[in-house]
N, C-alpha and C positions, 0 to 999 in steps of 0.2 A: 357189440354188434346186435345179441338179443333185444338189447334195452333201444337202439335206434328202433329195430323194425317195432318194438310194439308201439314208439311213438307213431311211427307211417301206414301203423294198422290204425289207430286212435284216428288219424287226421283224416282216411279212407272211408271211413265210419262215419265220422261227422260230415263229409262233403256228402256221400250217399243220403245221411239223412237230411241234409238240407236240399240236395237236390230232386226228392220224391215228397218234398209237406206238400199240405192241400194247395197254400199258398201259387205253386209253381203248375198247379192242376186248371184252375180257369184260364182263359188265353181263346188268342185265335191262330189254328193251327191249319197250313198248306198240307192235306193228306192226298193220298194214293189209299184207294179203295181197291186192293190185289182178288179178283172174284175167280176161283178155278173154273176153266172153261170158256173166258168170257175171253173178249177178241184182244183187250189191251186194259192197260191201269184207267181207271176211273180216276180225276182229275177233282178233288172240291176245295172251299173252305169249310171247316169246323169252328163251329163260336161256341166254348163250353163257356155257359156261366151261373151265375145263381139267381139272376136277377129275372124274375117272372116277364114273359110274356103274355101281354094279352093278344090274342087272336082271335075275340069276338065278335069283333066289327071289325072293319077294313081298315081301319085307326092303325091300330097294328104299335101300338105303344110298350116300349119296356116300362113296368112297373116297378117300383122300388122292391129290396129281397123282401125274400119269404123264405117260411120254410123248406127247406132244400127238399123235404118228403112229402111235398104234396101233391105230387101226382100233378102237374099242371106245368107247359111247355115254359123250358128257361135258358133254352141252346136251338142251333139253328146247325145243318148243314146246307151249303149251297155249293150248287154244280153250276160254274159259269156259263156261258152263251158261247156258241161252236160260230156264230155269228161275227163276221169282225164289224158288221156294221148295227148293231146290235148288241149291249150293255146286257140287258136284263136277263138275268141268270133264268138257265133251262129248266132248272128245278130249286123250289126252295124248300125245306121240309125241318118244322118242328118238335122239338122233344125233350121230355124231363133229364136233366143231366141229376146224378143223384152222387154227393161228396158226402162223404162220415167218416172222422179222425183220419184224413186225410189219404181214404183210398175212394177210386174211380168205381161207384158201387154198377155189376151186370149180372144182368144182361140188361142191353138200352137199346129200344130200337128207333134209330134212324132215319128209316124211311120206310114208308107203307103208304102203297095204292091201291090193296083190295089184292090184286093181284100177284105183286111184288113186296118181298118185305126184306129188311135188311137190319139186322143186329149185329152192336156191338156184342162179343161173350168173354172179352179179356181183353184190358187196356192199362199198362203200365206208361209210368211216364217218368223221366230223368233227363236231367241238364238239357231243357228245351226242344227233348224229342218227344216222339210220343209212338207208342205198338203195341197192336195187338192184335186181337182174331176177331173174324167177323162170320156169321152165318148170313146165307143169301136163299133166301123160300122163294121159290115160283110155280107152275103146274109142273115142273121137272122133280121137281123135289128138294131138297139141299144141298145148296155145294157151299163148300167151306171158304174161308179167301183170308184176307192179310190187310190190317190197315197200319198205314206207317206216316208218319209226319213230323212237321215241323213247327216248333213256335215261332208264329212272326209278328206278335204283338199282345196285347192284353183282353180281358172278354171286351168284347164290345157291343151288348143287349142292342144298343140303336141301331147297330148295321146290320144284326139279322131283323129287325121290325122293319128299317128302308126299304132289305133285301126282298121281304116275304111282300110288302106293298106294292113294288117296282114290278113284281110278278104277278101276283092278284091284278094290275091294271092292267097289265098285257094281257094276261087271259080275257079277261071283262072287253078291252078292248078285241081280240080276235074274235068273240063269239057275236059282240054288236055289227063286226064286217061280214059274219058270215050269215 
């Protein structure tokens, strides 16, 4: 009996570390952004990946990797459009995803408008979920929150470059109608 369970500790072991390599880390994950206070789940995609984005022109091109620490945007979160007549996500927002020996390196923030800012501060990931904690800054101050997801596909650098240009045009387009 001892000698099965240390085989079922063995094989417990090895699925665990196969299901948290870096490998299993890039992806694009359906999250809930949990923010204390706030009226309901915040609803996005997450595209974690390694593959540089440029966002210096309106091109909006993924560029082949780079070094994963250089500080320069290679994931994408996007908040879809509350619109059923209307595609173009409400927000799209750019950021360094930062991978080394296969941990989710934080704090990573998210989203920042000046006003509003949003960090990841702990993100664990196993067998195609993904949790962890998030800090939310505004003139209130900090409230803490919870981000929790799903993997539903692989990174995909082109869909948040699509996503961030699909946005940029609508902007550019609502400020030439107004």
């Amino acid at each position: 009996m001892i000698k099965g369970s240390k085989i079922a500790l063995c094989l417990i072991a090895a699925i665990v570390g196969l299901g948290c390599s870096q490998q299993d880390i890039p992806g694009t994950y359906e999250v809930e952004l949990l923010i204390q206070g706030a009226r309901a789940p915040i609803e996005a995609t997450m595209i974690l990946t390694t593959t540089y984005l440029d966002t210096s022109s309106r091109g909006y091109d993924a560029m082949p990797d780079r070094d994963e620490t250089s500080g320069e945007p290679n994931s994408c979160l996007i908040l879809p459009s509350t619109d059923p007549n209307d595609e173009t996500a409400r927000s799209v927002s750019v950021f360094e995803t930062r991978i080394r020996g296969g941990d989710f390196l934080v704090p990573v923030t998210i989203f920042d408008t000046g006003e509003q800012r949003m960090e990841i501060t702990e993100l664990s990931f196993f067998a195609g979920a993904a949790g962890g904690k998030l800090a939310f800054y505004d003139e209130q101050g900090m409230r803490e929150g919870r981000i929790v997801g799903t993997r539903i596909g692989g990174p995909d650098a082109m869909r948040c470059s699509a996503e961030l240009a699909k946005f940029h045009a609508k902007i550019d387009q609502l400020l030439e109608s107004s």
